[in-house]
N, C-alpha and C positions, 0 to 999 in steps of 0.2 A: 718837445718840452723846453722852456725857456727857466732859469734860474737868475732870478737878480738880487745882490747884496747891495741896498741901499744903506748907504753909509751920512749923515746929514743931508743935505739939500743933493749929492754926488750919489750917481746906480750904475753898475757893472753889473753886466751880463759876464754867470761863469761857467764856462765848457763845464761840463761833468763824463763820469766816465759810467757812474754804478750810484740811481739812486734808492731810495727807502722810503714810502709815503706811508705811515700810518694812521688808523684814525678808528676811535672805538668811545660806544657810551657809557659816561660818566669819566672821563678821560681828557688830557690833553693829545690832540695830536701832536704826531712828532715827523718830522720829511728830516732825514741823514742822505749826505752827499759826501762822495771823494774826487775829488780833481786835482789832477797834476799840473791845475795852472799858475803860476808862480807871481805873476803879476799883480796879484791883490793875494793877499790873504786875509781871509774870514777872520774874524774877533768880536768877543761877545761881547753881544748889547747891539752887531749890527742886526737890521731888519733883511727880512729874507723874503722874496716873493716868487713865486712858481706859478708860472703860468703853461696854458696850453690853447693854441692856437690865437693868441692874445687876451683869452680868459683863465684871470687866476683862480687855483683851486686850491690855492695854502699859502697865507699870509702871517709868518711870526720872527722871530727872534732867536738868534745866534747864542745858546749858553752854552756851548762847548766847543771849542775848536782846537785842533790836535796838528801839527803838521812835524814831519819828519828829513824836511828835507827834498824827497822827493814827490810827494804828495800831501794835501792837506784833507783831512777826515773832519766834518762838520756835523753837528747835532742841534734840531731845530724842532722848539714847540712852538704852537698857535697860543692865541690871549687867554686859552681856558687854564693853561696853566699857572696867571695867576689870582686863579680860587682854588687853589692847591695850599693855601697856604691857613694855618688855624687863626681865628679867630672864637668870640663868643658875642652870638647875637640872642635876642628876644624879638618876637615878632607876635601882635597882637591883630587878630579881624583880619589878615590878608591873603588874599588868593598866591598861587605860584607866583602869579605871572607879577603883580608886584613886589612882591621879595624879589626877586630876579631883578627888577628894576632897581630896586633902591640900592641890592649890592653892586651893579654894574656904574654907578651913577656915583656912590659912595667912592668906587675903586677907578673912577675916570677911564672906564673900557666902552668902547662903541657899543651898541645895541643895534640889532638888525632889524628884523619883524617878531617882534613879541605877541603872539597871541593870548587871547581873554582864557583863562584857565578855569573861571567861572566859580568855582568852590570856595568860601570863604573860609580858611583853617582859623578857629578860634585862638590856640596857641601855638608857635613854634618858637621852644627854648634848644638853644645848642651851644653846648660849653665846648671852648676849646677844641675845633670841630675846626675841619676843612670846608671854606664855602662851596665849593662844590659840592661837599658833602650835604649843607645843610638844603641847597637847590634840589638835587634828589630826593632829601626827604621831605620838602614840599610836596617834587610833584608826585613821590610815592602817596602819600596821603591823600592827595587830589584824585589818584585814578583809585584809590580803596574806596573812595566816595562818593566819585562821577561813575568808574569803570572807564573812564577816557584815559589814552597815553599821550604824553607827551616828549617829545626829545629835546636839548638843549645843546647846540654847538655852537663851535666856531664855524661860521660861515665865509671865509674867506678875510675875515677880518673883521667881522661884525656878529655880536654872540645875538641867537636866534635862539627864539623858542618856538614848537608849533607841535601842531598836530601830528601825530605817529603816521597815522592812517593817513595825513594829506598831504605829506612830503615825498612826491614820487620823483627816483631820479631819471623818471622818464627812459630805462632801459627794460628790453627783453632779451634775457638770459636763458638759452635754449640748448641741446645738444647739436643741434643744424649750425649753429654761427659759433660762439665765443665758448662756449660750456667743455672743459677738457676732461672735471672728473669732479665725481660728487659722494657726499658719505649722507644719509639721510637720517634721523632718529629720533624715534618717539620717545618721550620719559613721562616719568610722573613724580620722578624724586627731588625735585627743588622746589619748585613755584607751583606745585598742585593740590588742590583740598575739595574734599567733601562735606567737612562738618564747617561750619563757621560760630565759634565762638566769643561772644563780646560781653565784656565787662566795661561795669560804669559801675564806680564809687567816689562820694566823696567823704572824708573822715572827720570833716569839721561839721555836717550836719547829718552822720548817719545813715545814707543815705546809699543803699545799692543795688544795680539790677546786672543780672545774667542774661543775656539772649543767647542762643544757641538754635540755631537753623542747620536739618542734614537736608544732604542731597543719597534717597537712598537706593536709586537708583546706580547711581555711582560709585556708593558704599561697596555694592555687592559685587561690583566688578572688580575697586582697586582695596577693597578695605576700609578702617576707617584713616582719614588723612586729616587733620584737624587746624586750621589758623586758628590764631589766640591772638585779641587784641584787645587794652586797655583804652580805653579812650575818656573825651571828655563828660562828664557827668552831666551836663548841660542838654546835651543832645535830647531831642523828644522822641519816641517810641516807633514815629513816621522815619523819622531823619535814621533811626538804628534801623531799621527795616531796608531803606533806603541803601545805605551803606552795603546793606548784605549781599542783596540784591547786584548791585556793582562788583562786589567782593567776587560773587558768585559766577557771573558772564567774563570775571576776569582769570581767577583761578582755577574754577573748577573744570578743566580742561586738562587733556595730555597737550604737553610742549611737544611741539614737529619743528626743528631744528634742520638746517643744511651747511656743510662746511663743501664747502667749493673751489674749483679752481678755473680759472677763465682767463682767458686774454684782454688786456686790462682797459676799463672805461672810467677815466677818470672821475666821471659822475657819479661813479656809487661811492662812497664815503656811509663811516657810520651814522646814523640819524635818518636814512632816506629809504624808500622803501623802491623794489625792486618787482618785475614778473620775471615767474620763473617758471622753466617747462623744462620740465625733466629728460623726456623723449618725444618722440613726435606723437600725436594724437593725446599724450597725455592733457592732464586737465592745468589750466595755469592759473600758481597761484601767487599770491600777494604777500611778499616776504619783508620784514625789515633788516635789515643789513645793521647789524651787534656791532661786528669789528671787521674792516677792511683792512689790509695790506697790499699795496702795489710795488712792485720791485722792476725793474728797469736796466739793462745793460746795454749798453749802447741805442738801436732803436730798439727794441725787442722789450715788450713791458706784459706779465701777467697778474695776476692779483688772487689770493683766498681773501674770501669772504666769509664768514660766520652769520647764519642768517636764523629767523624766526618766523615761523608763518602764522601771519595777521589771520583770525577767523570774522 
């Protein structure tokens, strides 16, 4: 692993002793470094590039730097961290994937590969709201509508949107190679539902409809688990069916969750999707990787992971 502090048009490469790569969705990543080497020191505002094997895998900027004398302590986010910051937009007729554009474009940050997110949300108002935040609630509304997910990062310097399901980081995670220890979990207490209920009113013309779709086969297993969503009155009877539909292939499912620990590749990063085999002859499945940690002491690097498995 290589660390360079470009400073204007001038880059130093800086020893390290103990690094920290972080990276999780809806999130800034964050890579923290200590080094006792005296010759530069870090200060914020410089750029910071981490590479491996001459491919960089974190690309951002210096907001914290601490030095004591004998060593200096560095903290370091990627460009997601500035959509960390509130504003208040309106957004009329656009899919994700243009919202994404116009605030990337609006705020002078790279763009990577933006994929078509397809779904046209008729309104998104957000008051005083973190753009990140309002990006999420794009693309949450786009996968209640398609049942498609999407992820959005920083890509090494260039923020990326794509496909859940078609961002693989091309790694197999087994007990035979890298896999040291794993907790595996089924739920159904956060993101799980049976019933789907949608409401559409509008009060300026009277005008309201309930739909409610069970799944009751599922009923009798977990109970009733119920979403509730308001939406826009506009929508016609097809498009509210449509919606549920999505709702349904996406929610009504138990969450299968893996928190793990392996020996570290720097390819898995949050956003990416991963295989995984639990033990030999097991079955392998197709996880995406929540949140990544890579930790690093001299050469020696492992990583937990927090995963989800794609059905």
């Amino acid at each position: 692993m290589q660390l360079k502090i470009i400073r204007g048009s001038t880059s130093f490469s800086i020893p390290t002793d103990k690094v920290r790569w972080t990276t999780k969705l809806d999130g800034a990543a964050i890579l923290e470094f200590s080094s006792p080497w005296r010759t530069l020191i870090a200060a914020v505002g410089d750029r910071l590039l981490a590479l491996s094997e001459d491919q960089a895998f974190f690309d951002g900027f210096v907001f914290q730097a601490a030095d004591n004398g004998r060593q200096q302590t560095v903290l370091c986010y990627d460009r997601l961290k500035y959509l960390l910051y509130r504003d208040t937009k309106v957004f009329h007729n656009r899919t994700a994937a243009q919202i994404v554009t116009e605030i990337l474009k609006e705020r002078e940050l790279p763009a990577g590969t933006i994929q078509n997110t397809g779904y046209v949300i008729p309104l998104l108002a957000e008051e005083g709201k973190p753009l990140l935040s309002m990006i999420r609630s794009a693309l949450d509304e786009t996968t209640a509508a398609s049942g498609r997910e999407f992820v959005f990062y920083d890509d090494a310097g260039k923020l990326s949107l794509r496909v859940a399901a078609e961002n693989p980081a091309g790694v197999l995670l087994c007990g035979e190679n890298q896999l040291i220890s794993y907790q595996q979990t089924e739920d159904i207490d956060g993101d799980t539902f049976n019933r789907f209920k949608i409401w559409q009113e509008d009060g300026r013309s009277g005008f309201r409809r309930v739909t409610v779709a069970d799944v009751p086969d599922a009923q009798q297993k977990w109970g009733v688990l119920q979403y509730f969503e308001r939406i826009d009155s506009s929508l016609n009877t097809s498009q509210v069916a449509e919606r549920i539909r999505a709702l349904r292939e996406a929610k009504c499912r138990a969450r299968i969750s893996l928190d793990t620990e392996c020996l570290s590749d720097l390819a898995c990063r949050a956003g990416k999707t991963v295989l995984v085999r639990l033990a030999e002859g097991d079955q392998v499945q197709t996880c995406l990787i929540e949140e990544a940690q890579h930790s690093f002491s001299g050469n020696v690097g492992r990583m937990q992971l927090k995963l989800r498995r794609l059905l």
